[in-house]
C-alpha positions in Angstrom: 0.0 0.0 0.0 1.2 3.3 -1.0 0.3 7.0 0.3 0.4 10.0 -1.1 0.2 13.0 1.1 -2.2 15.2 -0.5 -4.8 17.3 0.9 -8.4 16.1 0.6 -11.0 18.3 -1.2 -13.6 20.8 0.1 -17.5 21.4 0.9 -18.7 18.2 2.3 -21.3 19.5 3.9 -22.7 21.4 1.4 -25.7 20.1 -0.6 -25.1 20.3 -4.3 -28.9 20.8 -6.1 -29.9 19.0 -9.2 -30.0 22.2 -11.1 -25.9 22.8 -10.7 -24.7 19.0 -11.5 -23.6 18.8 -15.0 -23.0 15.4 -17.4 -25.1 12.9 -18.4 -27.7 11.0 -16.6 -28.1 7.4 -15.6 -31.3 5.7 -15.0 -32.4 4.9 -11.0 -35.4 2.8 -10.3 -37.7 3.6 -7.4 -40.6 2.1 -5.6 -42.7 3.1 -2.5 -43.1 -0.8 -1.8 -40.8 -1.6 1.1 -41.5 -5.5 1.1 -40.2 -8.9 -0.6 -42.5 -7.9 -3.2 -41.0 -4.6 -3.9 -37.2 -5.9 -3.7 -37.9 -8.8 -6.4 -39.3 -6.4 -8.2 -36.6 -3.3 -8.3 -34.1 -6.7 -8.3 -35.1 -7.1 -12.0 -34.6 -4.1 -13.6 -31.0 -3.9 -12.7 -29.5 -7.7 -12.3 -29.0 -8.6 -15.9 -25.5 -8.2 -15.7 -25.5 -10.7 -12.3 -23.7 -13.5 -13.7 -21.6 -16.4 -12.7 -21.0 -16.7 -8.8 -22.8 -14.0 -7.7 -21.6 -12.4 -3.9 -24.3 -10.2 -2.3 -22.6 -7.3 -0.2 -25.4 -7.1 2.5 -24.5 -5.2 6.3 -25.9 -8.4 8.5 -25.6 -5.6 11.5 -24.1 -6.7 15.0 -26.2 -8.4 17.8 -30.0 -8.3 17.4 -29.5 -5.0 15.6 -33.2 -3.5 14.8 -32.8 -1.5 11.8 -30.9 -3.8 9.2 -32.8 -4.7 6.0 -35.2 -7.5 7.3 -34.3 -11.0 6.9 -37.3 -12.1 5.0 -36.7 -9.9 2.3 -33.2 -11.3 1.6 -34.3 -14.9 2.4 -36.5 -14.9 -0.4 -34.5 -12.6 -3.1 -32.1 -15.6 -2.8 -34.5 -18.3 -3.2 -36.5 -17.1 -6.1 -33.8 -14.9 -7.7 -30.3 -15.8 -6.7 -30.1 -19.9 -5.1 -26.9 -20.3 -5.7 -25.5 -16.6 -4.6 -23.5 -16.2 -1.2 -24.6 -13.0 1.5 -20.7 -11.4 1.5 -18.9 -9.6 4.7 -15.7 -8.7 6.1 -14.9 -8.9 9.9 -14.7 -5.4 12.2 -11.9 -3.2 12.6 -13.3 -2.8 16.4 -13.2 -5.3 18.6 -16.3 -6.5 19.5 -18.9 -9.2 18.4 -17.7 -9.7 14.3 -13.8 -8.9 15.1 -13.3 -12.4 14.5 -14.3 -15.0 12.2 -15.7 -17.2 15.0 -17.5 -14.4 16.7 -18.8 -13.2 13.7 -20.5 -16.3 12.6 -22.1 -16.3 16.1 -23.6 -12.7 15.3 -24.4 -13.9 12.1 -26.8 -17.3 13.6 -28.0 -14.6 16.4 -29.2 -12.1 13.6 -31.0 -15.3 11.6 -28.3 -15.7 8.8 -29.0 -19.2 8.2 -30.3 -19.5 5.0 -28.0 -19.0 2.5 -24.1 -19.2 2.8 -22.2 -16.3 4.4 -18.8 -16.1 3.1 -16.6 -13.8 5.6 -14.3 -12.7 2.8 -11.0 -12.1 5.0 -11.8 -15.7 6.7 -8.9 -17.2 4.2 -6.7 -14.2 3.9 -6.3 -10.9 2.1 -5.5 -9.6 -1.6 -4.6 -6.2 -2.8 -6.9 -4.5 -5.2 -5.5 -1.7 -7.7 -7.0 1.8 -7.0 -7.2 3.7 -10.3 -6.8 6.9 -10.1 -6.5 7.6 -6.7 -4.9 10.1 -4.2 -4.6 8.5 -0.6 -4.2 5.0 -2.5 -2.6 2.9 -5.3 -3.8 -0.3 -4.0 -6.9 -1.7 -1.6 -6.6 -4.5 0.6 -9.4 -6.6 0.4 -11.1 -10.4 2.1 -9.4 -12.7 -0.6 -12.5 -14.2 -1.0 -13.9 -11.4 -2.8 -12.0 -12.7 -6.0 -13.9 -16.0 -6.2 -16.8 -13.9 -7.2 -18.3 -12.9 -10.9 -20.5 -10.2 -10.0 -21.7 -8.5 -6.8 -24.8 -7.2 -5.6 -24.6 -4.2 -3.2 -27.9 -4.7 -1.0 -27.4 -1.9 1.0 -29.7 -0.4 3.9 -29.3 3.4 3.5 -29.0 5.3 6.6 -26.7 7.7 8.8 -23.2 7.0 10.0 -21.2 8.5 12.5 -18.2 8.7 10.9 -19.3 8.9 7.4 -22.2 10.7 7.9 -24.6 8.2 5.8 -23.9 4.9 4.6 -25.3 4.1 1.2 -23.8 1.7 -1.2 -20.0 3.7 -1.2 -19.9 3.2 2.1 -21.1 -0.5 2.4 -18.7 -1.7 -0.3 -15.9 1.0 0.3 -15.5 -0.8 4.2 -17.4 -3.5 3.7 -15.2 -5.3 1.3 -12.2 -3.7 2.5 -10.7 -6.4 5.3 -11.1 -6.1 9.1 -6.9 -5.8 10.0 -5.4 -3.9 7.3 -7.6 -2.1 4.6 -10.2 -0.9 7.0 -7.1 0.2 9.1 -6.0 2.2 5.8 -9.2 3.8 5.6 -9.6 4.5 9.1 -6.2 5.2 10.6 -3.4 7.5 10.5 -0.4 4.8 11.2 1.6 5.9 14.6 -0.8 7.9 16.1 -3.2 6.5 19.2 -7.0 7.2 17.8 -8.2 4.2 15.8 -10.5 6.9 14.3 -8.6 9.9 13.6 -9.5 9.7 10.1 -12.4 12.1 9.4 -14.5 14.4 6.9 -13.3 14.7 3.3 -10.5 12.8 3.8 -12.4 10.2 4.8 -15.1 10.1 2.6 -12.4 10.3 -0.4 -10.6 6.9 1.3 -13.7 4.9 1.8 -14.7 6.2 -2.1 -11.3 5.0 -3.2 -11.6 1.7 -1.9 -15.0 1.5 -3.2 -13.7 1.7 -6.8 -11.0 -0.8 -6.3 -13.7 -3.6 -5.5 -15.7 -2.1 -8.4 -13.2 -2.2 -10.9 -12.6 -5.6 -10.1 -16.5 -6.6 -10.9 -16.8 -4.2 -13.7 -20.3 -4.1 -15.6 -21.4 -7.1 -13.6 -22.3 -5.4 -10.1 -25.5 -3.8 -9.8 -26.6 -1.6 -6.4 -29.9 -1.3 -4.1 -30.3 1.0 -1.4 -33.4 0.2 1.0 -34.6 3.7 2.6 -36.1 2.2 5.4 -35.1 2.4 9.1 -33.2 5.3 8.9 -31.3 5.9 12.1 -28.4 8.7 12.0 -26.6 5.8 13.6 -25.0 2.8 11.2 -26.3 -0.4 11.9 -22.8 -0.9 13.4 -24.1 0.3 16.6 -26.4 -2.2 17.1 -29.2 -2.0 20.0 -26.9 1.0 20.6 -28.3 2.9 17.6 -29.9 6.4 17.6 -33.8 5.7 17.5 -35.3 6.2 14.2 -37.1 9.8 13.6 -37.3 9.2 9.8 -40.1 8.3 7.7 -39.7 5.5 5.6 -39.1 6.3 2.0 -39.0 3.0 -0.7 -35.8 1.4 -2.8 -33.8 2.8 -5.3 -31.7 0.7 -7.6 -29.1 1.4 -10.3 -26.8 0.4 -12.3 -24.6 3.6 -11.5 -23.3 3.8 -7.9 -23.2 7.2 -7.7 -26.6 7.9 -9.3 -28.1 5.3 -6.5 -26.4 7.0 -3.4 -26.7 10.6 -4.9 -30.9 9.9 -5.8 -31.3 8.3 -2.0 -29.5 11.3 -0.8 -32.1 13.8 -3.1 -35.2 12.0 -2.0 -33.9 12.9 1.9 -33.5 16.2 1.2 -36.9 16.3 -0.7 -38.6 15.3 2.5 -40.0 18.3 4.6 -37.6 19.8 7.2 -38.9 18.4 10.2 -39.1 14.9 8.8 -35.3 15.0 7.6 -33.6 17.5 10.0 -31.8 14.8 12.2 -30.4 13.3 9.3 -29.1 16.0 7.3 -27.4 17.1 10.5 -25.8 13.5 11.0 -24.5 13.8 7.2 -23.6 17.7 7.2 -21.8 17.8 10.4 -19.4 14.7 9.1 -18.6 16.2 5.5 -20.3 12.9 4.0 -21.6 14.8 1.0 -18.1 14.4 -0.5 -18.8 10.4 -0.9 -20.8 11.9 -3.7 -18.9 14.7 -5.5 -15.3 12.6 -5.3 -17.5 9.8 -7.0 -17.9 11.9 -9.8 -14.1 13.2 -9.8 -13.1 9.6 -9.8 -15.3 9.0 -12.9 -17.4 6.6 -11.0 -21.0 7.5 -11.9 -23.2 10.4 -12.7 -24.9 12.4 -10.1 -27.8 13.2 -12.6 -30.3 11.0 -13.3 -33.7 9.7 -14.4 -36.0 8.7 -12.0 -38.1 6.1 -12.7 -41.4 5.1 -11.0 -42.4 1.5 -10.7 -45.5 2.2 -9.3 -46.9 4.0 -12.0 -46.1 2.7 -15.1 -42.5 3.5 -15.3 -42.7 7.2 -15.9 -40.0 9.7 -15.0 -40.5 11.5 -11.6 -38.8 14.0 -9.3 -37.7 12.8 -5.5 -40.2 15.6 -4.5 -42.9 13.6 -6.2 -41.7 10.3 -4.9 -41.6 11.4 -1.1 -44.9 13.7 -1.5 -47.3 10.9 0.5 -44.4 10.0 2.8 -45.9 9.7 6.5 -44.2 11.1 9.2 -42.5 8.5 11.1 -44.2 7.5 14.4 -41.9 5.6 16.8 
């Protein structure tokens, strides 16, 4: 692994509106229908490139976690869409219940991961990715495991985060593939200094982005991404029974073909809720700088951040977040 001492960029916490994005657009599907129903059915438009072994990069959350995407869903994603896939996740940097491999496949039977394989990518080992284009890295270290795969699948509960601000698919690929001892300690770290977490803001967001496009690369056209808007602490569902309590509402699923255009339309329909149902949030992702998840994205060439929404509800037709999130109910604890 090689550094480069660079500073990171700017504005993290500043909200970038549609109307000032520039480039093309990609397409991003979105339903209101938070259910097995509603996953198979955003699971179609975007898995044609799913082929071969396929790994799905799901956050299976620490003990008895309430907020992770609900096991029923994925239970029967795999068994009508995906039989022979694997559920894919790395061990913790922090030492608790998923630092190790034997620990975490205790979380993992606690939580109700029992029916489909679980392959804890860093189990066997570690391999080092190349990071194109990067400026904190030339190389990733990643759970060797990740190479047995063909494609990925990045089933990702979007929510807050309290070192990245929010965690949408960047996030749960960017430390979710990278392994527990030494690529989330690249991420995370400054080497020779005491705080495990020292890394923070931009710089941050731009490391975890990085390592996001190293697993990427890797997959190339045969990774697709969902993010389930549902349960959306400001805390990740790292924190466990520990997380913040939930204040809000319940939005739907966007999928995509285009990382950035799925984290960057989850972040839009956020913003398009009113103020007192997204206030909490917005703070959580402001106050950390994760905004620049998104906008070093687009530097790295990763995505677009403009898109076409479409509604698969009604027909298919293109929509604005403000339309999708117009009958959104408060959230009541």
């Amino acid at each position: 692994m090689s550094t480069i001492k660079i500073a990171p960029g700017k504005g993290g916490d500043r909200y970038v509106p549609y109307a000032a994005r520039t480039g093309n657009e990609s397409v991003v599907y979105f339903t209101r229908d938070l259910s097995p129903e509603g996953l198979l059915k955003i699971y179609d438009k975007i898995s044609a490139n799913l082929t071969g072994r396929v790994g799905i990069k799901l956050h299976t959350g620490e003990p008895k976690g309430p907020n992770i995407i609900p096991r029923p869903w994925v239970k029967e994603l795999i068994a009508k869409r995906l039989p022979e896939a694997s559920i894919i996740e790395t061990n913790t940097y922090y030492d608790g219940d998923r630092y190790t491999t034997e620990d975490h496949r205790k979380t993992l039977e606690v939580n109700g991961w029992t029916f489909a394989p679980v392959d804890i990518l860093d189990e066997d080992g570690t391999a080092l990715l190349p990071v194109k284009g990067g400026k904190w890295f030339t190389e990733m270290s990643v759970g060797k495991n990740l190479l047995n795969y063909d494609s990925m699948l990045a089933l990702t509960h979007f929510k807050g985060h309290v070192q990245g601000g929010f965690g949408g698919s960047n996030k749960n690929i960017g430390i979710g593939c990278a392994d527990g001892r030494i690529g989330k300690a690249w991420i995370h770290t400054t080497p020779g200094q005491p705080n495990q977490w020292d890394i923070a803001k931009e710089e941050f967001m731009e490391r975890i982005t990085e390592s996001t496009k190293a697993s990427i690369d890797f997959f190339g056209k045969n990774v697709a991404y969902i993010n389930v808007l549902r349960n959306m602490s400001v805390s990740c569902d790292c924190e466990g029974v520990a997380a913040q309590p939930v204040v809000t509402p319940n939005i739907g699923i966007t999928a995509s073909l285009d990382i950035l255009a799925v984290d960057q339309a989850s972040m839009d329909l956020v913003y398009a809720l009113p103020d007192k149902d997204h206030k909490d949030l917005l703070q959580r992702i402001e106050s950390r700088h994760g905004l620049r998840q998104l906008t070093y994205m687009k530097e790295m060439g990763m995505g677009n951040d403009r898109y076409v929404l479409i509604d698969l509800d009604n027909g298919e037709v293109r929509i604005q977040p403000k339309d999708a999130v117009k009958d959104v109910k408060p959230f009541e604890g």
